[in-house]
SEROPA-644130 format. One record per residue (C-alpha): residue number from 1; x, y, z. Coordinates in Angstrom, 2 decimals. Layout:
N
num NUM	east X	north Y	up Z
...
END
This chain:
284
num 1	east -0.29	north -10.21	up 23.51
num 2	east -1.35	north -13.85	up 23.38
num 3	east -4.82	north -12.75	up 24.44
num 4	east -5.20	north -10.27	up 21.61
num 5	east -3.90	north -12.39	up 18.75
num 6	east -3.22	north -15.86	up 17.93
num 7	east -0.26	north -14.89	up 15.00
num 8	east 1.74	north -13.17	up 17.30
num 9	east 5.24	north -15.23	up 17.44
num 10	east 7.61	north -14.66	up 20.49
num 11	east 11.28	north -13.60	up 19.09
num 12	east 12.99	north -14.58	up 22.55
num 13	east 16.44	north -13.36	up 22.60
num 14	east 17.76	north -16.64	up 24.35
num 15	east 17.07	north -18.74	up 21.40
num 16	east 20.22	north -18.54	up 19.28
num 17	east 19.24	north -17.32	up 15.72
num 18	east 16.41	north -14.74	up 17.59
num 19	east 19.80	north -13.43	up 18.96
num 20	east 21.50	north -12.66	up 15.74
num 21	east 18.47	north -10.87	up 14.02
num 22	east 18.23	north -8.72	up 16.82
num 23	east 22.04	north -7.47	up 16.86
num 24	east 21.72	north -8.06	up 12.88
num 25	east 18.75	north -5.32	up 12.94
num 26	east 20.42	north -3.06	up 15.59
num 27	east 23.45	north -2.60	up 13.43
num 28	east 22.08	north -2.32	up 10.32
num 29	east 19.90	north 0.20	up 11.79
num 30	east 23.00	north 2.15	up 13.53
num 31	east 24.56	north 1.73	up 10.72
num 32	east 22.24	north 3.67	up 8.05
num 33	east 21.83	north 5.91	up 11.13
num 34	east 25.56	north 6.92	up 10.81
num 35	east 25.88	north 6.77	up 7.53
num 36	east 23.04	north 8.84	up 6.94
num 37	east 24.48	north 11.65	up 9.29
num 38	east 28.46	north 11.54	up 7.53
num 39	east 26.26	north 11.95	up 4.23
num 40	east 25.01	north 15.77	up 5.53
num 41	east 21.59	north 14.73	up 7.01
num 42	east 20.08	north 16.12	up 9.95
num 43	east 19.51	north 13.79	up 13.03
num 44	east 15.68	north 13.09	up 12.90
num 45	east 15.89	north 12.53	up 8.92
num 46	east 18.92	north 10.27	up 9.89
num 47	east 17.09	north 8.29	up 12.69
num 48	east 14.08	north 7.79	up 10.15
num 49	east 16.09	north 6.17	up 7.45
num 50	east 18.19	north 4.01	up 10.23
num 51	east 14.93	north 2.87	up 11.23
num 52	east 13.42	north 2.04	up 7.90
num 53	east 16.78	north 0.09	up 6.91
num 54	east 16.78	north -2.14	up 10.42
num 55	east 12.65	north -2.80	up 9.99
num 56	east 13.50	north -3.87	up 5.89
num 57	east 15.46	north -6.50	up 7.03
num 58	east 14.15	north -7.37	up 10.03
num 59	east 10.71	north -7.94	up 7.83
num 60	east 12.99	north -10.10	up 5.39
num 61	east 14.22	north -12.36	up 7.84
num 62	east 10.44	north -12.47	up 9.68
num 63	east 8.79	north -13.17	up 5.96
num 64	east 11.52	north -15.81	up 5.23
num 65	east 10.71	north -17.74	up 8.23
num 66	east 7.00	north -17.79	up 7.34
num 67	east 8.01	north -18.96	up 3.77
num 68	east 10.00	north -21.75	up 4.96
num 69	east 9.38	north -22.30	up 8.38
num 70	east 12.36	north -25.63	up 8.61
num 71	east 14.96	north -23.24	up 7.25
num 72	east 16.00	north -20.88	up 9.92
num 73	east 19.50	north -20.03	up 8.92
num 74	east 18.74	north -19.73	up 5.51
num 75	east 16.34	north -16.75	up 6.48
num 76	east 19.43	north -14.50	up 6.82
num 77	east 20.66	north -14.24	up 3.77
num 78	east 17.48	north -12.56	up 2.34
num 79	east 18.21	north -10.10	up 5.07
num 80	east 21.59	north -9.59	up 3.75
num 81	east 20.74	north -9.67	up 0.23
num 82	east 18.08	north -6.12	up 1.50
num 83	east 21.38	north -4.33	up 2.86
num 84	east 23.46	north -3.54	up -1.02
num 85	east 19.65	north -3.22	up -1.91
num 86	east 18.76	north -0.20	up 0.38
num 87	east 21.33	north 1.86	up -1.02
num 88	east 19.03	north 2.48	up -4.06
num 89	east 15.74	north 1.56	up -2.72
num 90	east 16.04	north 3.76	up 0.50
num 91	east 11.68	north 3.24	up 0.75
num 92	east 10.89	north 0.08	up 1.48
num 93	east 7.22	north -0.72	up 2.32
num 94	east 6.61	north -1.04	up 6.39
num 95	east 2.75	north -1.47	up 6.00
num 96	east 3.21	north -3.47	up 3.13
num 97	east 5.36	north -6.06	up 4.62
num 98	east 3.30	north -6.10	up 7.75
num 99	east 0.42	north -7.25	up 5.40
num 100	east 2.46	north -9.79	up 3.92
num 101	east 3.82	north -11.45	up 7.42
num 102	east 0.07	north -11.32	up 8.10
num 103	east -1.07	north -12.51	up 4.96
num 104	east 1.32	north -15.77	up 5.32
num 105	east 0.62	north -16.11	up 8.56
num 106	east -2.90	north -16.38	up 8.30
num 107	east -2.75	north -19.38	up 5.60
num 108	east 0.23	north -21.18	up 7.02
num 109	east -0.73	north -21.19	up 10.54
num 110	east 2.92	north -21.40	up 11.87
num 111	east 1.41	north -20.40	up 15.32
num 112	east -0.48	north -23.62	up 15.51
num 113	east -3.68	north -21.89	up 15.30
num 114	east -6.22	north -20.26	up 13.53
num 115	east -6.37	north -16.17	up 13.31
num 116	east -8.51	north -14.58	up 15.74
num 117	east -10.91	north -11.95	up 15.22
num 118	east -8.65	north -9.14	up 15.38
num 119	east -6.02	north -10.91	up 13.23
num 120	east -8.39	north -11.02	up 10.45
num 121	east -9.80	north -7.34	up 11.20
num 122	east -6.75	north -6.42	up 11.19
num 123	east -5.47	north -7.56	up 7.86
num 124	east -9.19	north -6.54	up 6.76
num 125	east -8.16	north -2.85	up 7.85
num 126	east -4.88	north -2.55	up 6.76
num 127	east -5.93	north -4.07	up 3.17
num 128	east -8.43	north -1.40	up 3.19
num 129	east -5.67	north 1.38	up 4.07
num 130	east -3.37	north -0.23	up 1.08
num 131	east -5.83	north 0.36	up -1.30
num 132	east -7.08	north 3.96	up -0.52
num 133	east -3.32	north 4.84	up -0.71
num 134	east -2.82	north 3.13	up -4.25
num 135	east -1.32	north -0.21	up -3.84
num 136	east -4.78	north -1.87	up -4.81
num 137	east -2.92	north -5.77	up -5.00
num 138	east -3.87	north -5.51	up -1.28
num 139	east -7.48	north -6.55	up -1.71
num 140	east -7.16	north -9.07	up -3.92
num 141	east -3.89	north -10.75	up -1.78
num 142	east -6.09	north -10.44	up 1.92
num 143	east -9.70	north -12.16	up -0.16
num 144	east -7.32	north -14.69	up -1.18
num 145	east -5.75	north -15.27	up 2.15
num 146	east -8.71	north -15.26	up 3.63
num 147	east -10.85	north -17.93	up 1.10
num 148	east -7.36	north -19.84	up 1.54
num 149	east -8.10	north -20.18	up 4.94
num 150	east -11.71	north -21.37	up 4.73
num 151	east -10.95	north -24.19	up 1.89
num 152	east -7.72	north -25.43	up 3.27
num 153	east -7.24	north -27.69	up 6.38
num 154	east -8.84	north -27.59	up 8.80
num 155	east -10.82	north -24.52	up 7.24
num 156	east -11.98	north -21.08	up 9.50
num 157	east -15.31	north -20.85	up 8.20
num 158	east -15.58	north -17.50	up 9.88
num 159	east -13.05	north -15.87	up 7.54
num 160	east -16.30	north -15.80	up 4.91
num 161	east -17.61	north -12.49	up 6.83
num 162	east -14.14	north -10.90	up 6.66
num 163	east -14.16	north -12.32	up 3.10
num 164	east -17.74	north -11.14	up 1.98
num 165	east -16.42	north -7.97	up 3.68
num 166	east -13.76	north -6.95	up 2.09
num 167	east -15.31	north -7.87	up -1.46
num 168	east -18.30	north -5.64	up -0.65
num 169	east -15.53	north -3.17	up 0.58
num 170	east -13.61	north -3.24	up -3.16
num 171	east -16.75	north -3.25	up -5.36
num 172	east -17.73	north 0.03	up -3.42
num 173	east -14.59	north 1.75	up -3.86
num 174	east -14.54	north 0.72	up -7.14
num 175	east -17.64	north 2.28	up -7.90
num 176	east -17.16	north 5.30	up -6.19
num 177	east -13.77	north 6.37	up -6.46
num 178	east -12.43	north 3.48	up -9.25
num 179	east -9.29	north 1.37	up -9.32
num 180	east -6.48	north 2.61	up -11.58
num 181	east -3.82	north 0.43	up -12.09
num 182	east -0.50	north 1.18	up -13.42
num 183	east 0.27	north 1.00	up -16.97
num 184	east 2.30	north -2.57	up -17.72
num 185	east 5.58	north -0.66	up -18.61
num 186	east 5.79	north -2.29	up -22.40
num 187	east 8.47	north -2.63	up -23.17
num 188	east 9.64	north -3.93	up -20.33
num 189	east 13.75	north -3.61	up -19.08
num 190	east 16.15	north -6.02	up -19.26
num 191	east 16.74	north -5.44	up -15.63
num 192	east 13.59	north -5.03	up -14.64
num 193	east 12.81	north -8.96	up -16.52
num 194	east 15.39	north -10.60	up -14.49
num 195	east 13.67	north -8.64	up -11.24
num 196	east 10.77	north -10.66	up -11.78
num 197	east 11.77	north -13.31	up -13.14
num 198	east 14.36	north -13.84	up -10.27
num 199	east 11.79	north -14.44	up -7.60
num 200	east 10.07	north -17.44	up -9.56
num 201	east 13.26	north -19.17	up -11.41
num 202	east 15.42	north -19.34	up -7.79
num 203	east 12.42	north -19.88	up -5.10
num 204	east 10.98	north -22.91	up -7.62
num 205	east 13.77	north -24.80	up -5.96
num 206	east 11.90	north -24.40	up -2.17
num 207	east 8.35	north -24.72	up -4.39
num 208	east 9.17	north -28.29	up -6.06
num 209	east 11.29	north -29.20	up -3.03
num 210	east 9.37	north -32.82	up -1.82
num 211	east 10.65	north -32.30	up 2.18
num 212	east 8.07	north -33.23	up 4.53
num 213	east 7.47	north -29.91	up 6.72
num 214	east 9.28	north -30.85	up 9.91
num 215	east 8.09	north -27.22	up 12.04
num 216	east 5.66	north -27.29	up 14.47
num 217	east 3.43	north -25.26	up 15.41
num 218	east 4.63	north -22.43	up 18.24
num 219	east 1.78	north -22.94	up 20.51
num 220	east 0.48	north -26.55	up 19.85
num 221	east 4.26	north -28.15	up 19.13
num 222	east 1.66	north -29.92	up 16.10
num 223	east 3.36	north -30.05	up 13.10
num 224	east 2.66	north -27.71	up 10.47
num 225	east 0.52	north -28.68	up 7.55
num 226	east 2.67	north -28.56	up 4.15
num 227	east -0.85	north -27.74	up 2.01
num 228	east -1.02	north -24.42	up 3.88
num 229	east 2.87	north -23.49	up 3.73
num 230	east 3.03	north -24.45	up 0.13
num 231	east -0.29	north -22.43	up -0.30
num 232	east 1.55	north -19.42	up 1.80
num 233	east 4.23	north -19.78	up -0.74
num 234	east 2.13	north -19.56	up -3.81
num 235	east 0.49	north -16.30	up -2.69
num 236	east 3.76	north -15.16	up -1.52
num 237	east 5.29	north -15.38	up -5.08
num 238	east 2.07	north -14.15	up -6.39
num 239	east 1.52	north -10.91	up -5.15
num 240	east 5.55	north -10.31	up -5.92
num 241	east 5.15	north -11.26	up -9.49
num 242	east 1.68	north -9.62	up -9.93
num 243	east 3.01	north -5.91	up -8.08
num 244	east 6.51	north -6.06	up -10.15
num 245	east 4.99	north -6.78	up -13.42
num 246	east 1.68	north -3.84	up -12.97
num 247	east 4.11	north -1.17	up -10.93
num 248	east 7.42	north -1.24	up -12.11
num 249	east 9.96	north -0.11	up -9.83
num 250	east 7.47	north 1.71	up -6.91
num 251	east 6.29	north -2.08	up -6.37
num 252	east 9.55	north -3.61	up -6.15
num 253	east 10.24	north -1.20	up -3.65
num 254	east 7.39	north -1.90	up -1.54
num 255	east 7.47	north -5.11	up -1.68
num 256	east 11.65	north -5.22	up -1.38
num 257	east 11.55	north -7.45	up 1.76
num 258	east 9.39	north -9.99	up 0.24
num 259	east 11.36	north -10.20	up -2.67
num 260	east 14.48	north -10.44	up -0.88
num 261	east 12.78	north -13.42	up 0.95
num 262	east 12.11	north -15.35	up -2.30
num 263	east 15.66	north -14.93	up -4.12
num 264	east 17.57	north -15.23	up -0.83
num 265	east 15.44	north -18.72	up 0.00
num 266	east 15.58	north -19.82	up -3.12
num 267	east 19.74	north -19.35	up -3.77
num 268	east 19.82	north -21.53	up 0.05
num 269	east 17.59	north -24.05	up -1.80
num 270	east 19.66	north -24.30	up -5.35
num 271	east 22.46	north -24.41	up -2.69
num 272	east 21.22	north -27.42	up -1.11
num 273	east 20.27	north -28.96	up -3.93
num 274	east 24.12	north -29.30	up -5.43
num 275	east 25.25	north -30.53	up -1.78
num 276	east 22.89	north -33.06	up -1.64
num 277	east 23.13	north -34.29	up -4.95
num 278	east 27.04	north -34.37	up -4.58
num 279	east 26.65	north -36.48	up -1.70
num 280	east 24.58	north -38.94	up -3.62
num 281	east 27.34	north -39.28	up -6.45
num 282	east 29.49	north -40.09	up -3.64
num 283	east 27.68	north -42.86	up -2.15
num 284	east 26.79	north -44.80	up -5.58
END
């Protein structure tokens, strides 16, 4: 794997909290599995939704630790925030969170190193598939990842082909076939408002938090640079508030994992916050 793809992280099961996602995943996943079957459905339809619910919050754990790579525990309670959330959102985007994890990992570099060829083809390609099937954020999240990459540290200057690319890519499907984006639904839902405004007012707490990154990176054991993971974080937030506020429900949906990543994070963060300023009061 290592020689295909420099973003590919190793989830040893030896390692403690590797351990617990995997046993998390398998019985969430045997779990919607079962329920699935008491509820009247048929084994294959059954086995489908088991798999979608154990991949949601896999993905939500995987996205949280790519969000804030110094926080592993923390990463599991957007996973279990995803579990009362499948019971109405039973869809969740696969290929859409495997664009995001790829999207964060090529700007915050939590590898160590820079995306290969095929990383960056491959978020090229699967930006491109996004966007034929009608979630068009997906081209403007990958340009930005990818002129992210060449103006950040340490910059990939060959990300401006996959770049000039992809651009070329959207103008012609523009032209051809056009972009139609969802009406803005005006006037927008109380609950649907404290959807999106969730994500921003709770993960501001990881945003504005003044931590030096402690991580390193998984193949140079370097230390991560904090302008790329707060950049990661940005876009992060960014395509959640963007999809939520242009598609309504089908984009929270989608994008349910990522979501789940920024609330859950940001509750640990709030979290942390009281604790540490109660400790302070203590000590004056």
């Amino acid at each position: 794997m290592h020689q295909l793809t420099t973003l590919a992280r190793p989830i040893d099961p030896m390692y403690p909290t590797n351990r617990a996602i995997i046993i998390m995943t398998l019985l969430v996943s045997t779990g919607a599995a079962g329920s699935s079957l008491y509820l009247g459905e048929t084994l294959f339809p059954a086995i489908h939704q088991g798999f979608i619910a154990g991949i949601a919050i896999f993905f939500a754990w995987a996205i949280s630790r790519e969000l804030d790579p110094d926080s592993e525990y923390a990463a599991f309670l957007p996973a279990l925030i995803c579990i009362p959330l499948l019971l109405i959102a039973q869809e969740p985007g696969f290929l859409t969170s495997l664009f995001v994890l790829l999207l964060l990992r090529i700007v915050n570099r939590t590898t160590g190193q820079p995306a290969g060829s095929l990383d960056s083809a491959a978020l090229l390609l699967l930006a491109g598939w996004l966007v034929s099937g009608g979630f068009w954020l997906a081209g403007p999240a990958a340009l930005a990842a990818f002129i992210l990459d060449l103006r950040l540290k340490e910059p990939d200057f060959h990300q401006i082909w996959f770049a000039a690319v992809l651009l070329i890519g959207l103008v012609a499907y523009a032209a051809f076939f056009g972009i139609t984006l969802p009406p803005l639904p005006l006037p927008v839902s109380s609950w649907l408002l404290i959807w999106m405004l969730a994500a921003p007012l709770l993960f501001s707490s990881v945003l504005f938090r003044k931590d030096q990154t402690l991580s390193v990176g998984d193949r140079t054991k370097e230390p991560l640079d904090r302008g790329r993971v707060q950049a990661a974080r940005l876009l992060g937030l960014s395509v959640v508030m963007v999809a939520i506020a242009t598609g309504g429900v089908g984009a929270f949906v989608l994008l349910l994992p990522l979501w789940a990543s920024l609330v859950g994070l940001g509750v640990s963060g709030c979290i942390m916050w009281v604790v540490r300023g109660s400790r302070a009061r203590m000590y004056i």
